[in-house]
N, C-alpha and C positions, 0 to 999 in steps of 0.2 A: 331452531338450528340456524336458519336464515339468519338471524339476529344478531346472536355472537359472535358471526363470521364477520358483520357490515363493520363493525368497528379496527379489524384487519385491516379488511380492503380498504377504507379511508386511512389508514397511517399508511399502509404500501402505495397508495393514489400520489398525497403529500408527498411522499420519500422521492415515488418516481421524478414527480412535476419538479421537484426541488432543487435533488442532484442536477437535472440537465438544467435547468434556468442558473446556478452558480458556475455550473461549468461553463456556460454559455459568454450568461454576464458579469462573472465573477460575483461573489457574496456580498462583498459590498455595495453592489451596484444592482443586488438584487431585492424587492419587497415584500412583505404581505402580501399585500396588494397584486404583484406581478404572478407568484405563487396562486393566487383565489383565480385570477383570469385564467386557467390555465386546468383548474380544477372541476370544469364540466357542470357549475353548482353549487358547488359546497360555499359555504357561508365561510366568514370568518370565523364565527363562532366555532366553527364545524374543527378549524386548522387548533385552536385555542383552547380546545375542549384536549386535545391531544398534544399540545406544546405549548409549554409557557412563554418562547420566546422565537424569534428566528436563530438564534445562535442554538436552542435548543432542538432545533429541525435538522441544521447544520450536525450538531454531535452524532443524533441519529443515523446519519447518512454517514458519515464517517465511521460510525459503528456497525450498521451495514456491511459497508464496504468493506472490513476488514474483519469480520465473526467465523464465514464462510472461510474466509483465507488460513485462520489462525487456525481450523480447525485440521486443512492439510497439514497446517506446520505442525499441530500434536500429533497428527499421524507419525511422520516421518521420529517425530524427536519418541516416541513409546516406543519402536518397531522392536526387536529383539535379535532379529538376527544380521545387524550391522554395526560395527564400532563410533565410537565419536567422530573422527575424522571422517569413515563415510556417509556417517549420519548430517554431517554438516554440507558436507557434498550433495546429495540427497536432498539437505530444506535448501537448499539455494536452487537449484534445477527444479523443483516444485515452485517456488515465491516465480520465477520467471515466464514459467509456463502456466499458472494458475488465473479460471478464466478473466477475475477482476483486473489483472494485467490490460489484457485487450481490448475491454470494457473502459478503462480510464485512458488509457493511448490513444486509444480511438477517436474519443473527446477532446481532446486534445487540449485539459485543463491548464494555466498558468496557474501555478501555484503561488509565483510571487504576487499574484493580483489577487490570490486569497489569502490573506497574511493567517486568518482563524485557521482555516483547514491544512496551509501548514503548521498552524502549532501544534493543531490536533496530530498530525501524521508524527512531530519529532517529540510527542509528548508518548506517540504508542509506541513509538518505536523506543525509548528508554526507559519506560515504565512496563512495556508489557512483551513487547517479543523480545529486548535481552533479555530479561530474567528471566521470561516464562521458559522461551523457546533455542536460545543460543546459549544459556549459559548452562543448563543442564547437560546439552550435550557436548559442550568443553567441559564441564568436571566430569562427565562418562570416560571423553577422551582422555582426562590428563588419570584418571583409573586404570583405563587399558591398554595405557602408553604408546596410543595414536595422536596424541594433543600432546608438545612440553611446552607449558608456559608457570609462570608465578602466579599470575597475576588474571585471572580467569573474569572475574566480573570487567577490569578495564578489559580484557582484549573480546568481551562478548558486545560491549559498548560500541567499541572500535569497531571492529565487525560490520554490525548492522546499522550503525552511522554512514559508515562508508559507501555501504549498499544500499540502502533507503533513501540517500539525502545525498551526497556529493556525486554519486553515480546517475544522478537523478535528472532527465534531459527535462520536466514539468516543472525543477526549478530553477537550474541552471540552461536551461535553451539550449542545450546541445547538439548537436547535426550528429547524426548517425555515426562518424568518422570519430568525433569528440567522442561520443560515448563510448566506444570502444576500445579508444586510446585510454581513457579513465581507469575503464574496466580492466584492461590489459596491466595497470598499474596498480591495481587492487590485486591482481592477481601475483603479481611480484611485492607485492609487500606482504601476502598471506605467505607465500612461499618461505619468506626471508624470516618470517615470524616460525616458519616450520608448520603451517597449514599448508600443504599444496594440494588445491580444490578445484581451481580453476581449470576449466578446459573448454577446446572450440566449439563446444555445440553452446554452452552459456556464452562466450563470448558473441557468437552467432547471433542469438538469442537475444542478448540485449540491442543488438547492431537493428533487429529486426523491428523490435519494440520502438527505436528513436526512432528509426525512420519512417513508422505506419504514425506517430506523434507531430510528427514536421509536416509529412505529409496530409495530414488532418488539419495541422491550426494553420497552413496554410491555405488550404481548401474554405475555416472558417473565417480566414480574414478577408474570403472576396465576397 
């Protein structure tokens, strides 16, 4: 039983050691080599046996990071007893409050000094939670005439562009103050769009996130 398990623990070992060494010293400036120091023993072999590549270490972590998350967001987008618009409502106050939030803010990763791991994030974010997870519940909406839009795949694009990436203090450096003027701005264009979703405890929310972010990478720059 021992046995089967040992091969877990060595890719969760790897995962752990990995995520914080990118986060730390960014991907690129991270090695093999810096990962093996770090792994209590484990051989090369040992990392090689379970990844082909360090960019292949990297996906994992980024897959990771976001399996747990996606599985709130199918919560929210199945449930039955709330319409599109406040289903949308709903995965956005989850995405904010869900723990991987306070786990990556915390760390207070640069994203621009991971150019991979952001491609990975703007590569999930329009291959798998528009369609999977925001687009579904604007064609629920525009069904139960809580959503009017044409055009439901661009404005699920729009969407979560906006929130995952441009609202984003890990890759635009934003101060606590920026994020929330952003946000506030996302919030008046969902409105204008005829989503009106946004309210103070998300606004809050994000304000809280940038600033536990700043507070951290500058905590890691001394």
């Amino acid at each position: 039983m021992a046995r089967n398990k040992h091969p877990e623990e060595t890719v969760r070992l790897i995962l752990d050691v990995a995520f914080r060494l990118f986060m730390e010293k960014g991907y690129e400036h991270t090695s093999i080599q810096d990962i093996i120091k770090h792994l209590g023993g484990l051989s090369k072999g040992a990392i090689y046996h379970h990844f082909k590549s360090k960019e292949d270490i990297l996906f994992a972590v980024a897959d990771r990071m976001t399996s747990e998350s996606n599985q709130l967001l199918a919560n929210v987008r199945n449930r039955k007893d709330l319409n599109g618009r406040e289903k949308l409502k709903a995965i956005f106050k989850v995405s904010l409050n869900r723990p991987v939030q306070e786990e990556l803010f915390a760390v207070a990763p640069n994203l621009r000094g991971n150019p991979k791991l952001l491609l990975s994030l703007l590569q999930e974010t329009i291959e798998d939670a528009a369609p999977n997870y925001i687009l579904p519940i604007i064609r629920q909406g525009i069904a139960d005439g809580s959503i009017e839009t044409d055009y439901p795949e661009e404005l699920a694009e729009l969407i979560i562009l906006v929130a995952n990436i441009w609202t984003n203090p890990m890759i635009f450096n934003n101060s606590a103050d920026e994020s929330y003027r952003k946000f506030m701005v996302f919030g008046q264009m969902l409105k204008g769009l005829g989503v009106d979703i946004v309210d103070g405890e998300m606004t809050d929310r994000v304000r809280e996130l940038s600033s536990i972010y700043q507070k951290n990478k500058l905590h890691s720059a001394h």
